[in-house]
N, C-alpha and C positions, 0 to 999 in steps of 0.2 A: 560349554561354548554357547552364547545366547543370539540368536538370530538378529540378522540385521533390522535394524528399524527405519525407515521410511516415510515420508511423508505420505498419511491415509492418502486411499484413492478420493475419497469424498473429498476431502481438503483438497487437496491437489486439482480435482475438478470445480471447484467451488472458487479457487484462485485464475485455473483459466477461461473461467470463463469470465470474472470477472476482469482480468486484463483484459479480454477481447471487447466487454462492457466500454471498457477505460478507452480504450484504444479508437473505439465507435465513436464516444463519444467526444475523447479528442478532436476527431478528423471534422466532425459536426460542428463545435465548438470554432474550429479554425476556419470555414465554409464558412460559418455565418457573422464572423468578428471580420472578415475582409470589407462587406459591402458597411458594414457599419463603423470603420475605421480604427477597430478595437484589436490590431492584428497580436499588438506587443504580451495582450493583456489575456489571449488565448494561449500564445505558447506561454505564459507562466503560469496557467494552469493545467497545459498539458505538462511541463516540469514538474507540478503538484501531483498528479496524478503515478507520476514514473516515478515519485517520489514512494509514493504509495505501493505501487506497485511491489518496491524494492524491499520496502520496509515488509509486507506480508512476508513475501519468499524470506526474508532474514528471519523473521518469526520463525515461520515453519520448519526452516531449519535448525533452530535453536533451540526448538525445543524437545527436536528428533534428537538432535548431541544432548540435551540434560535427559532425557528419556534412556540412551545409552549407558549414562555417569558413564561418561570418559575420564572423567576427571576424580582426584581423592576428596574433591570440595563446589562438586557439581555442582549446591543450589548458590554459591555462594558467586561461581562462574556465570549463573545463568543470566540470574541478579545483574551480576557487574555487562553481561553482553547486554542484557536489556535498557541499563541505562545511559550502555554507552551510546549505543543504536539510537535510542528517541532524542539524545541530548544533541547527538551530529544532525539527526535530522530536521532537528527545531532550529538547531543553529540556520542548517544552509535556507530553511524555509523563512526563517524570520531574516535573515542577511539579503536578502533576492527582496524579499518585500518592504524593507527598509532601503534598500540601495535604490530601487527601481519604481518607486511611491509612482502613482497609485498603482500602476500595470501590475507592478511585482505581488499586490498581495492577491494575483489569477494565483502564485503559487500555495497559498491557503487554502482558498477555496478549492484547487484541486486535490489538495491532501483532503479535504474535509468531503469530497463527493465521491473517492474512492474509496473511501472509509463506507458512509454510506449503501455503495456499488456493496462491496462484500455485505455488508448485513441483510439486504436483499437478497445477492443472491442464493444466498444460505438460507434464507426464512424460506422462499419460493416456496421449496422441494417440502419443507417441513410441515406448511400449508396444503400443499396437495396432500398428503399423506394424512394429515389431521382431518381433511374432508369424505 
């Protein structure tokens, strides 16, 4: 019997805090596009963001199930989860930025500064630790 597997504590803390990142900077984002008249152009990048958000947690979890081999053709599962995952979420990113020109592409640039958000805040800790 092999023990359950898990999303590390690192990862898992590395995710929330970067959500709370996302989340800050959301609520910032949406503050300062009100006096500037940019309100539409903020919630499409806090969409980007949650966009983001969704897509790590679907990561982390998927590679906990291939880590598992639940399956009798795991890499080829994992494979098919990963491209199904980026393919929906380019879809809905580029449909929102296309439908909603120019507002819509806040949803890019929030996918692209949650991206961002995680590799900071993963380097942080590794930076302290290097010094």
């Amino acid at each position: 019997m092999q023990p359950e597997l898990t999303v590390q504590t690192v990862a898992d803390g590395n995710f929330r805090r970067s959500v709370v990142a996302g989340c800050v900077l959301g609520v910032v984002a949406l503050v300062v596009s009100v006096p500037l008249g940019h309100v539409l152009a903020a919630l499409f990048g806090c969409i980007g963001l949650a966009l983001g958000m969704l897509n790590s947690r679907l990561v982390q979890l998927s590679v906990v199930r291939f880590a598992q081999g639940a399956s009798s053709r795991p890499k080829r599962q994992f494979i098919g989860s990963v491209v199904g995952r980026l393919t929906l979420i380019t879809l809905i990113a580029l449909s929102l930025a296309l439908l909603f020109q120019p507002d819509g592409l806040g949803v890019i640039v929030g996918l692209a500064v949650f991206q961002l958000l995680m590799i900071i805040v993963a380097a942080i800790p590794m930076i302290k630790e290097m010094r």
